[in-house]
N, CA, C and O atoms as CSV, one atom per row, in Angstrom:
chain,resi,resn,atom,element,x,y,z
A,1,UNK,N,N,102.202,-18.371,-108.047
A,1,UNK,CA,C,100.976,-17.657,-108.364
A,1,UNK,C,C,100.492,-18.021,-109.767
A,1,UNK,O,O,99.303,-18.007,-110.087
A,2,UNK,N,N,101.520,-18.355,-110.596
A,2,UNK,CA,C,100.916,-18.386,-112.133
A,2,UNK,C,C,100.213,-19.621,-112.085
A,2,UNK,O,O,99.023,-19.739,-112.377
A,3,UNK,N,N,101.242,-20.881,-111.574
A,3,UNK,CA,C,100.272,-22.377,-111.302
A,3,UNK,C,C,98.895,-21.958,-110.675
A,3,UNK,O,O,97.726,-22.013,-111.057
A,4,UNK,N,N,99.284,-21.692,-109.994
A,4,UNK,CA,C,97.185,-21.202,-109.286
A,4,UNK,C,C,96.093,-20.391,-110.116
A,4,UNK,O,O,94.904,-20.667,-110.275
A,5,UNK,N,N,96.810,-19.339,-110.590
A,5,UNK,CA,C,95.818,-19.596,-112.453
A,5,UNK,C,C,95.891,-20.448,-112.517
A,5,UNK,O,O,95.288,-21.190,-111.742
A,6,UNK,N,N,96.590,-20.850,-113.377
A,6,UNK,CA,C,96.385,-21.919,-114.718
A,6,UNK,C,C,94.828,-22.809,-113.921
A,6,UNK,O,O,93.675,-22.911,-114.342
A,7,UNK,N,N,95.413,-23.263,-112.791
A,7,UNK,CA,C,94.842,-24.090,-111.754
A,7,UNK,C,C,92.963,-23.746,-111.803
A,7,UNK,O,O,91.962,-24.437,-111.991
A,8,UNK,N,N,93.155,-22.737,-111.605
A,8,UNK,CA,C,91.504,-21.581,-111.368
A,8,UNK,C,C,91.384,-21.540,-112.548
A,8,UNK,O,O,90.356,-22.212,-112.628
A,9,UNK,N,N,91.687,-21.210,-113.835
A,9,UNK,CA,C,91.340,-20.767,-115.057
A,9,UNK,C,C,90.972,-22.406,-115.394
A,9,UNK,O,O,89.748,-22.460,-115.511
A,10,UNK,N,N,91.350,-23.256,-115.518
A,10,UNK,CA,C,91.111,-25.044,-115.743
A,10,UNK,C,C,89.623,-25.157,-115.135
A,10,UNK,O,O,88.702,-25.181,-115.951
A,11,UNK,N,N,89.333,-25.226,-113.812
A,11,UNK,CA,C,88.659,-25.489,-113.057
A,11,UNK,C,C,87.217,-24.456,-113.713
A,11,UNK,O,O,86.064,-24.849,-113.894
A,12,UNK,N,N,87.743,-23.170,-113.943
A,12,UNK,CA,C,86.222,-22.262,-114.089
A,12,UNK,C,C,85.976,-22.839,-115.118
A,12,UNK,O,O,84.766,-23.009,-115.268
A,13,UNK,N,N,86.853,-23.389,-116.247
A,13,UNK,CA,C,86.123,-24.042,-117.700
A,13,UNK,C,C,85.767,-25.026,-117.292
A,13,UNK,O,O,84.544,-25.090,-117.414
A,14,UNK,N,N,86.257,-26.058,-116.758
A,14,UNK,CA,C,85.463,-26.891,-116.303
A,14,UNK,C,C,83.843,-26.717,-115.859
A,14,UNK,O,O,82.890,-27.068,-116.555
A,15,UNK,N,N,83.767,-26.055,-114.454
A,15,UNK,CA,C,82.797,-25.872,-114.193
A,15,UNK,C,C,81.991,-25.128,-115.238
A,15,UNK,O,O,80.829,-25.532,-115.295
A,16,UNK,N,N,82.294,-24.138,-116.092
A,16,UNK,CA,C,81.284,-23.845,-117.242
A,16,UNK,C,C,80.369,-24.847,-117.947
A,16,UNK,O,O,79.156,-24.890,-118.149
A,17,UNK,N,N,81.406,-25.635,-118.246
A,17,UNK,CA,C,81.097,-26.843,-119.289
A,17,UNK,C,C,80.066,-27.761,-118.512
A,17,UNK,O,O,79.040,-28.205,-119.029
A,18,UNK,N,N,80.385,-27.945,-117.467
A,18,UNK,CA,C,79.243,-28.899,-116.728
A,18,UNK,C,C,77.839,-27.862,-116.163
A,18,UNK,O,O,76.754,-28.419,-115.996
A,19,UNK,N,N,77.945,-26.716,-115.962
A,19,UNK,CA,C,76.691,-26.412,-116.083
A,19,UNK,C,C,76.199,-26.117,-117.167
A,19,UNK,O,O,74.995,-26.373,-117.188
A,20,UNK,N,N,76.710,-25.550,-118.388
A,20,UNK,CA,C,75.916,-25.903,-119.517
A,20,UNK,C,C,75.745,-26.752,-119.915
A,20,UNK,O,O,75.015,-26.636,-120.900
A,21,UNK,N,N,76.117,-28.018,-119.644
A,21,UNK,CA,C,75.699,-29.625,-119.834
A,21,UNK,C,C,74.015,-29.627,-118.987
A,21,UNK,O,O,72.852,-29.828,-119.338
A,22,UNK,N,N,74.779,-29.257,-117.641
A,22,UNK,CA,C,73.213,-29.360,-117.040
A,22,UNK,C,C,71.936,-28.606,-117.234
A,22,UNK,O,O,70.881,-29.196,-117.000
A,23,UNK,N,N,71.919,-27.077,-117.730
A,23,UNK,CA,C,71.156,-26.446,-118.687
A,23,UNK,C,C,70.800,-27.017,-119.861
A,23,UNK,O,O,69.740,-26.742,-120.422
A,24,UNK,N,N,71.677,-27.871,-120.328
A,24,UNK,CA,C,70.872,-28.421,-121.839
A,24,UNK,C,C,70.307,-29.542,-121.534
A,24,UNK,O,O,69.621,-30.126,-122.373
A,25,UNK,N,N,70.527,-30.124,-120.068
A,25,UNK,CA,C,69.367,-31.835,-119.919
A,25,UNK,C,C,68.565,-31.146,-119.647
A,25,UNK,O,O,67.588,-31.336,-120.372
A,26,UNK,N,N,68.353,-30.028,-118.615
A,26,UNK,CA,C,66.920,-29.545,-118.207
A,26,UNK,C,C,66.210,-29.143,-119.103
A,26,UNK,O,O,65.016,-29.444,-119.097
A,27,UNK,N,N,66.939,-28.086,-120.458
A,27,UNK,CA,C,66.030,-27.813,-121.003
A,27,UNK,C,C,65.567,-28.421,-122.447
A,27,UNK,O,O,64.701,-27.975,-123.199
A,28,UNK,N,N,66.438,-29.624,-122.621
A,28,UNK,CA,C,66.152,-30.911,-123.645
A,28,UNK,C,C,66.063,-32.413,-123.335
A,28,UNK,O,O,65.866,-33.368,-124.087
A,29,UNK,N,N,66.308,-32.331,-121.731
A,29,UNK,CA,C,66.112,-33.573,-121.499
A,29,UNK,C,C,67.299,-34.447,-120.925
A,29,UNK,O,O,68.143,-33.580,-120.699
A,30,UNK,N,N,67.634,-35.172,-120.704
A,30,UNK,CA,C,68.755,-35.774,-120.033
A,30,UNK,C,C,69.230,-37.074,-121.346
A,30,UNK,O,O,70.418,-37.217,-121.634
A,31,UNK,N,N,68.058,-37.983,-122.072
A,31,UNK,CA,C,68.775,-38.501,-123.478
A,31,UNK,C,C,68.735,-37.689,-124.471
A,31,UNK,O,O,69.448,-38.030,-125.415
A,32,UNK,N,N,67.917,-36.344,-124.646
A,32,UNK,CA,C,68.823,-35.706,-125.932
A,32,UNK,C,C,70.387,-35.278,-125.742
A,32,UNK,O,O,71.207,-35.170,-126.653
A,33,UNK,N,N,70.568,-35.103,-124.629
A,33,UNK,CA,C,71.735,-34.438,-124.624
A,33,UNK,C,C,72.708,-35.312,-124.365
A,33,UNK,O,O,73.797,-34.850,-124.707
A,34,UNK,N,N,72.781,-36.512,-123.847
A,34,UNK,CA,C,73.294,-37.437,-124.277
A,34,UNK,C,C,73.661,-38.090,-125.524
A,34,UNK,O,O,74.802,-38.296,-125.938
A,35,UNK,N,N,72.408,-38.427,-126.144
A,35,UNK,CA,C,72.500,-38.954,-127.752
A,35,UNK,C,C,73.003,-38.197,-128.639
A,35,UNK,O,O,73.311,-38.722,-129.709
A,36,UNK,N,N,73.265,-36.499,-128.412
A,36,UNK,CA,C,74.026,-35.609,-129.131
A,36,UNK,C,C,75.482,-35.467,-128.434
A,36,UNK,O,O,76.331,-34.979,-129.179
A,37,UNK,N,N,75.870,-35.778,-127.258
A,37,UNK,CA,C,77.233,-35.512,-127.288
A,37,UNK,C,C,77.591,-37.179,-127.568
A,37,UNK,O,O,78.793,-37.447,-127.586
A,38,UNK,N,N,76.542,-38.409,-127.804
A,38,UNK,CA,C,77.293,-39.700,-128.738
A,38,UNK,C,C,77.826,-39.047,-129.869
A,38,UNK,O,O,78.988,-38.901,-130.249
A,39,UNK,N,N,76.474,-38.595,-130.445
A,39,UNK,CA,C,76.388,-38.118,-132.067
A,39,UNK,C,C,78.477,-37.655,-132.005
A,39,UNK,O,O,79.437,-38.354,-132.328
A,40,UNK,N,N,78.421,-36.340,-131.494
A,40,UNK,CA,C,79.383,-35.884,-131.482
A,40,UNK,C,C,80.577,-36.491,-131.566
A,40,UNK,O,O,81.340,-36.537,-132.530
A,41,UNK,N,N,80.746,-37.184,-129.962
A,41,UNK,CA,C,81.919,-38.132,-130.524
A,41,UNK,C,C,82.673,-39.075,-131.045
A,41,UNK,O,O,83.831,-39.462,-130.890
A,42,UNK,N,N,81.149,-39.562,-132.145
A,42,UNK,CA,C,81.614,-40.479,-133.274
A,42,UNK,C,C,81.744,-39.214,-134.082
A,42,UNK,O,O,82.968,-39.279,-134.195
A,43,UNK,N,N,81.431,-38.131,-134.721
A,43,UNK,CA,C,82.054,-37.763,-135.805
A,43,UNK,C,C,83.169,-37.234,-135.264
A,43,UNK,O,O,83.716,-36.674,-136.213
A,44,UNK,N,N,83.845,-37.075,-134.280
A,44,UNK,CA,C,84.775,-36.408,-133.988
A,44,UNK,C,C,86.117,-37.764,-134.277
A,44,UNK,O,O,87.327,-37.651,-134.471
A,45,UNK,N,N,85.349,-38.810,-134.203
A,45,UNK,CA,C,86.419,-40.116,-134.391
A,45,UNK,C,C,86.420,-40.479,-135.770
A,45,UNK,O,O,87.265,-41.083,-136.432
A,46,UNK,N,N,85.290,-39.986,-136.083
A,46,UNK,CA,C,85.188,-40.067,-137.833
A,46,UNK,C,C,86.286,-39.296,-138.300
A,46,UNK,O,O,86.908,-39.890,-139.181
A,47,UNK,N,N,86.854,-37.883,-137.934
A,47,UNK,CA,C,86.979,-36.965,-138.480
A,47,UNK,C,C,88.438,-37.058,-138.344
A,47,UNK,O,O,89.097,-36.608,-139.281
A,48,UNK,N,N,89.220,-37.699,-137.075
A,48,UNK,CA,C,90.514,-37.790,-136.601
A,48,UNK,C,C,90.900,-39.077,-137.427
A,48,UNK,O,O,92.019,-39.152,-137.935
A,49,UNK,N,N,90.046,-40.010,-137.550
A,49,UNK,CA,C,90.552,-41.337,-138.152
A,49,UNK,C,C,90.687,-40.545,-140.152
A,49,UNK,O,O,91.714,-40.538,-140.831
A,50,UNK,N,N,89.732,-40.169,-140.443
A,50,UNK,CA,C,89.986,-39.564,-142.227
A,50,UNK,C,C,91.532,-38.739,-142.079
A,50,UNK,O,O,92.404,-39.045,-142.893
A,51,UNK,N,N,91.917,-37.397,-140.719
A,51,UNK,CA,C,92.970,-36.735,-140.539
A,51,UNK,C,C,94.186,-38.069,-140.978
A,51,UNK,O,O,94.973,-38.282,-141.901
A,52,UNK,N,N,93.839,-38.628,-139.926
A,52,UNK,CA,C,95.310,-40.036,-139.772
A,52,UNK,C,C,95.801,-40.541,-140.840
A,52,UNK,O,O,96.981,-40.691,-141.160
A,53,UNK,N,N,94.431,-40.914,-141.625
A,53,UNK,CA,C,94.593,-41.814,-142.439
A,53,UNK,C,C,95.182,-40.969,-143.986
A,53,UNK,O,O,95.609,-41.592,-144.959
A,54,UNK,N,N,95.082,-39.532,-143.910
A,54,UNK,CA,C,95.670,-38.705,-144.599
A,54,UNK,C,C,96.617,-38.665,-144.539
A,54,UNK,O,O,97.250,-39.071,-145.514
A,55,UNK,N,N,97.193,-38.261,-143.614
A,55,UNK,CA,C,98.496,-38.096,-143.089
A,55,UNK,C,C,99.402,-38.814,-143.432
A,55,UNK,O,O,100.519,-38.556,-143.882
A,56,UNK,N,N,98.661,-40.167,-143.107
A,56,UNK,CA,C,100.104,-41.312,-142.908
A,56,UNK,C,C,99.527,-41.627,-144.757
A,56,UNK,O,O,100.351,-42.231,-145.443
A,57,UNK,N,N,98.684,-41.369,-145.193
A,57,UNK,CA,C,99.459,-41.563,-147.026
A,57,UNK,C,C,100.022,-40.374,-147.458
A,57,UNK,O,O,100.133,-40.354,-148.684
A,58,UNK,N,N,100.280,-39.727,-147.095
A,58,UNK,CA,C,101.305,-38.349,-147.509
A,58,UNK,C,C,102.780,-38.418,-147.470
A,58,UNK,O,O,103.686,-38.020,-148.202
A,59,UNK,N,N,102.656,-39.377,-145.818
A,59,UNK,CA,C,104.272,-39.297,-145.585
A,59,UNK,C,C,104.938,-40.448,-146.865
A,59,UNK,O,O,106.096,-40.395,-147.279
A,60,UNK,N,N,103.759,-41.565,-147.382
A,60,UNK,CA,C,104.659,-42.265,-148.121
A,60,UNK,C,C,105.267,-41.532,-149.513
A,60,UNK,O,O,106.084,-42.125,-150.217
């Protein structure tokens, strides 16, 4: 029973996430909302690569 949460609780976020994806093309368009979740996951690679690169000069 608990796997079947986890299972259902995964799945309803899921499905959240993709209809508010699809609420924000309808109501900005299908390339804004694209060109903002690019935007996004270059700073998010921006942001993990500055973490890393912290990190690993600390440990020296």
């Amino acid at each position: 029973a608990t796997i079947n949460l986890m299972f259902m609780s995964h799945f309803q976020d899921v499905s959240r996430g993709h209809f508010t994806v699809r609420r924000l093309e309808r109501q900005y368009g299908e390339d804004a909302v694209h060109a903002a979740w690019q935007a996004l996951q270059a700073q998010d690679a921006r942001v993990r690569e500055a973490r890393r690169t912290f990190h690993a000069s600390r440990a020296d």
